[in-house]
N, C-alpha and C positions, 0 to 999 in steps of 0.2 A: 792851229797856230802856224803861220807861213815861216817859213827859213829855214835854214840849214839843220842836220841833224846831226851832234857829235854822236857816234859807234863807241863803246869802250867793251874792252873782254873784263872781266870778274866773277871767279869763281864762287862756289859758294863759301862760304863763313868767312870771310876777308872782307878787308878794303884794303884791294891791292894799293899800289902809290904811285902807281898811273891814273886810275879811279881817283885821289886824291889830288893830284897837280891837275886833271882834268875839272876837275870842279874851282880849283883855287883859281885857275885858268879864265874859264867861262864866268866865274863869277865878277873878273876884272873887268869886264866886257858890257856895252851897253845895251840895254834891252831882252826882251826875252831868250831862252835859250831852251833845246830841247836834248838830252840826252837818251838816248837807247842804250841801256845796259844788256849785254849778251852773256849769260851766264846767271847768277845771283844778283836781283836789283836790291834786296828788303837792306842789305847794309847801306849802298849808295843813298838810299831814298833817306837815311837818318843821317850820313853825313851830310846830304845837303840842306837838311834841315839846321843841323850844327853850323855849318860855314858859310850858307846864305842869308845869312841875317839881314831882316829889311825885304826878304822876296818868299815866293807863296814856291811848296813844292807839290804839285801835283802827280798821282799816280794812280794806278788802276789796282782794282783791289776783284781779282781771277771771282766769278760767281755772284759780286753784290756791286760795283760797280764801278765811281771816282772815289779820292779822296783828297781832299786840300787842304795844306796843314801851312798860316804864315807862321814863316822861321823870325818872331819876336823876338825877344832879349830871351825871356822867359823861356820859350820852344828851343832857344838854340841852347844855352844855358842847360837845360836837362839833356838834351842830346849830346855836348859836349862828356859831360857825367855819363853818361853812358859807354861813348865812345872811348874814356878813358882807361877802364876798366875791360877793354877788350886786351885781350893776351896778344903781343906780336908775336906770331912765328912767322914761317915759310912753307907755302904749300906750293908743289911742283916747284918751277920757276919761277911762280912771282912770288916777290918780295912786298909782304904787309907793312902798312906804315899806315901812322892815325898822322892826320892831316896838319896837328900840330910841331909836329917834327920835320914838319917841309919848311 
């Protein structure tokens, strides 16, 4: 897929709230979009399954191979549920934040 790539840092077990304004971000944006998560992808990959509703999220799955999952009503909807139930804290420096609180 041709175009630019948004970089974001995310450690594991967060979604920091840069991770999350970068997704609210890209998702205002027309056409495809590619992000590289540096650090823990497996939360990013469920918030944008949550907050890109209407658009397919693809990723790689270490040893067996793709995965594409569209973010339906229904897909985003469980993921939303999920994501809810995550505990904010703070680890290091960054500051956790679920995407609905932006």
């Amino acid at each position: 897929m041709p175009g630019p790539v948004t970089e974001i840092k995310n450690p594991a077990g967060v979604l920091t709230a840069q991770l999350c304004r970068t997704l609210v971000h890209l998702y205002r944006l027309q056409g495809c979009r590619k992000i590289r998560v540096i650090g823990e992808e497996d939360l990013a990959g469920l918030a944008s399954i949550a907050y890109l509703e209407g658009g397919a999220v693809v990723y790689g799955i270490p040893g067996k191979g793709m995965s594409c999952i569209i973010s339906d009503r229904t897909n985003s909807s469980m993921a939303k549920s999920i994501i809810s139930r995550i505990e904010t804290c703070t680890v290091r420096h960054y500051s956790t934040a679920i995407i609905r609180s932006i």
